[in-house]
Structures are given as structure tokens and as C-alpha cells.
C-alpha positions in Angstrom: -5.8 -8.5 6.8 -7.4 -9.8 3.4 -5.3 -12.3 1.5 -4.6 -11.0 -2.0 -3.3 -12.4 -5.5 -2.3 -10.6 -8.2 -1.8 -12.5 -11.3 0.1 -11.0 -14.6 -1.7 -10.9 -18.1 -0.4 -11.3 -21.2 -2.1 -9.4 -24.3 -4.3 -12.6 -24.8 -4.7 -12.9 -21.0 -2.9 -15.6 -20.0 -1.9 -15.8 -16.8 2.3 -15.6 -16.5 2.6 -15.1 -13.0 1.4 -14.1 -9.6 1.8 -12.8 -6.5 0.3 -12.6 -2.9 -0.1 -9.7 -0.7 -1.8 -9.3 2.3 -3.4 -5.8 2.1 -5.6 -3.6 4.8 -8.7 -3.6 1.7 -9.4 -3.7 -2.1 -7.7 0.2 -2.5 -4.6 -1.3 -1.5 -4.4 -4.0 -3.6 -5.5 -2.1 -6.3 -2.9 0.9 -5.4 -0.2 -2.4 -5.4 -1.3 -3.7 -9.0 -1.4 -0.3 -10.3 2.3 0.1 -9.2 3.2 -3.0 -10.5 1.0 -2.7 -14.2 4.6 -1.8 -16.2 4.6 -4.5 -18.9 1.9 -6.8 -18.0 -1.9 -6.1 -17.1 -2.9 -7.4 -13.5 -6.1 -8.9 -12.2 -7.2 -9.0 -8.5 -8.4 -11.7 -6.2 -9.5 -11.9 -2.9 -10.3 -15.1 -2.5 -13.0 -16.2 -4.8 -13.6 -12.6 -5.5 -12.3 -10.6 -8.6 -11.9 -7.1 -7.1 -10.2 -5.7 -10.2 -8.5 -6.0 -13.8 -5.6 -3.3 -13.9 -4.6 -2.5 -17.4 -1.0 -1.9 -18.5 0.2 1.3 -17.7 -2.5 2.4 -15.4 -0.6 5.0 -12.9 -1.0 4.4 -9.1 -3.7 5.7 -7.2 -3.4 9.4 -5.5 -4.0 8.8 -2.3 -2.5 11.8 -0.7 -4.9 14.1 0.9 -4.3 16.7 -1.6 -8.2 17.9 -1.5 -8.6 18.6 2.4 -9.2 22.0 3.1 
């Protein structure tokens, strides 16, 4: 499983904090920082890779199956 860090923003983007996560791919981590996005904004890494910048306030992914027929 990918090694992940999520790393917290402040408005000017300064880096406050972080955390590591070992997610299945980059929609988990990204489901994971959306969750998490309440105060600060979040940016994802995967190594040397940014996967993602989360905003503030961005609600978690749907990933229910809510479309299958």
C-alpha cells in the first residue's frame, strides 16, 4: 500500500502539520483529507508526487454505489 502525507495549510500556506497514511490509492487519500479539511486546507503526497490540494471545507467523497442500477 502507497505511503501517504497529508500536510495542514494555513491561509498563507504554511505548513502546520502532517500526517501519514498508508492508503489502497490516491481516492483514498483524497477521501482521508477531505474528511479531515475542517479548519485547515490539506495537500497530498505520495512520495515525490503531489496528488492533491484539498481546500477547507471540501465534503468527503461519495463513494457509495448510489448510481448502480
Amino acid at each position: 500500500m502507497p505511503d501517504y502525507r497529508l500536510f495542514f495549510l494555513t491561509a498563507e500556506n504554511h505548513i502546520i502539520n502532517h500526517l501519514e497514511y498508508l492508503c489502497g490509492d490516491d481516492l483514498d487519500a483524497l477521501d482521508k483529507a477531505r474528511g479531515l479539511a475542517i479548519n485547515h486546507s490539506i495537500e497530498i503526497w505520495q512520495a515525490k508526487r503531489r496528488v492533491a490540494l484539498v481546500k477547507r471545507g471540501d465534503a468527503p467523497l461519495d463513494t457509495g454505489d448510489s448510481h448502480s442500477l
